[in-house]
C-alpha positions as CSV (number, residue, x, y, z in Angstrom):
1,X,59.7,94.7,-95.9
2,X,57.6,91.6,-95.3
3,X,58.2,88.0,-96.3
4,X,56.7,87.3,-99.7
5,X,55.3,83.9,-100.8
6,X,53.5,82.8,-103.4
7,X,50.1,83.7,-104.2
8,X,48.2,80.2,-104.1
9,X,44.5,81.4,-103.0
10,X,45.0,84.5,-100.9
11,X,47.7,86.1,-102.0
12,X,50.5,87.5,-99.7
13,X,51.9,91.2,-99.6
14,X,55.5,92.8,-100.1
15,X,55.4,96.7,-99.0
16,X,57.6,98.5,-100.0
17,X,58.5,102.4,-99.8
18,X,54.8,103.8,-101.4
19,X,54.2,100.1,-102.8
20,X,52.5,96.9,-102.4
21,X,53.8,93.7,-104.3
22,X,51.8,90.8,-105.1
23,X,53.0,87.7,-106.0
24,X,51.1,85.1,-108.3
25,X,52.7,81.7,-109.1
26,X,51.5,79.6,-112.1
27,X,52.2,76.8,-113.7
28,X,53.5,77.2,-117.5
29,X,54.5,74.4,-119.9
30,X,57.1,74.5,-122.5
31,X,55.3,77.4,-125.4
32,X,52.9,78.9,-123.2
33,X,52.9,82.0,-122.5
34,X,51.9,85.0,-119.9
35,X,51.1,89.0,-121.1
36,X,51.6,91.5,-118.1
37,X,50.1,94.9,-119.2
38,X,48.7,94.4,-122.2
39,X,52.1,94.6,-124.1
40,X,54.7,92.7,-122.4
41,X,54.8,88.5,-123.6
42,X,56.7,86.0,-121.5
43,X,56.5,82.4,-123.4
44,X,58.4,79.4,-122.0
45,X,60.4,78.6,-125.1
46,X,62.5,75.6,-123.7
47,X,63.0,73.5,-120.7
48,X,65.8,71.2,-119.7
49,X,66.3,69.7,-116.7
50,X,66.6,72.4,-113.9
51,X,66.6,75.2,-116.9
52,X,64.5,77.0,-118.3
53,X,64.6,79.0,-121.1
54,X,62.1,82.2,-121.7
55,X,61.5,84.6,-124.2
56,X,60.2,88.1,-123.4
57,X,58.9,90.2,-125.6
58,X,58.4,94.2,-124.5
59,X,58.2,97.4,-126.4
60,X,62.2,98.9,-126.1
61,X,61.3,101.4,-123.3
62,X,60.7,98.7,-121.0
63,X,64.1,97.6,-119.3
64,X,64.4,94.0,-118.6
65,X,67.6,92.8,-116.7
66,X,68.4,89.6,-115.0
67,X,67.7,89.8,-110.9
68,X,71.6,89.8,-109.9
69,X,72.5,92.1,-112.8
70,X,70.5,94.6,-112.0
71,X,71.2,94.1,-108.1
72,X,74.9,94.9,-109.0
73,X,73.6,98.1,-111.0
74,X,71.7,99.1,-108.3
75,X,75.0,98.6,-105.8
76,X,77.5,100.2,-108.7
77,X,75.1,103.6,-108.1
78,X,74.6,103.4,-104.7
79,X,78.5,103.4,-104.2
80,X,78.8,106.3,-107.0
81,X,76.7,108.4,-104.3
82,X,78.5,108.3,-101.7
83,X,78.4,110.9,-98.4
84,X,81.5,112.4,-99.5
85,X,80.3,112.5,-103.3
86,X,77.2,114.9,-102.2
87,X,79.1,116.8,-99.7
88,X,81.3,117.9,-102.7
89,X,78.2,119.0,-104.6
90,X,77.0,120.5,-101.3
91,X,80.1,122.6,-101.5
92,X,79.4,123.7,-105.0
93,X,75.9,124.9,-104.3
């Protein structure tokens, strides 16, 4: 994958497998807010020092996790697949 910065005139790329990821930085203040398709709101609700706290709302089909939660999911399944895991389903096909 390539290096992705921030977006701040010409906007850099991330490929991935079959897609490209843009990435736009802005600028919020404290009860603004940004909508992503039309049906996703995320609104700066509180900021404190180095935190800040946001609000999203999404309809409930849309998963939302934290970055190094869902890193960990994504690690938990890739070591519930291992090679020996499909060579046992191998052996039952």
């Amino acid at each position: 994958m390539k290096s992705l910065k921030a977006a701040t005139g010409s906007p850099d790329v991330k490929s991935g497998a079959d897609t490209e990821v843009y990435m736009l930085a802005l600028t919020r203040k404290k009860d603004e807010a940004l909508i992503l398709n039309n049906n996703i709101e995320i609104r700066i609700l509180d900021i404190r020092g180095d935190q800040i706290k946001i609000g999203i709302e999404a309809p409930r089909e849309v998963s939302i996790y934290r970055k190094e939660i869902y890193q960990q999911i994504q690690e938990v399944n890739k070591e519930s697949m291992s090679t020996s895991d499909v060579d046992a389903l191998n052996k039952l096909i």
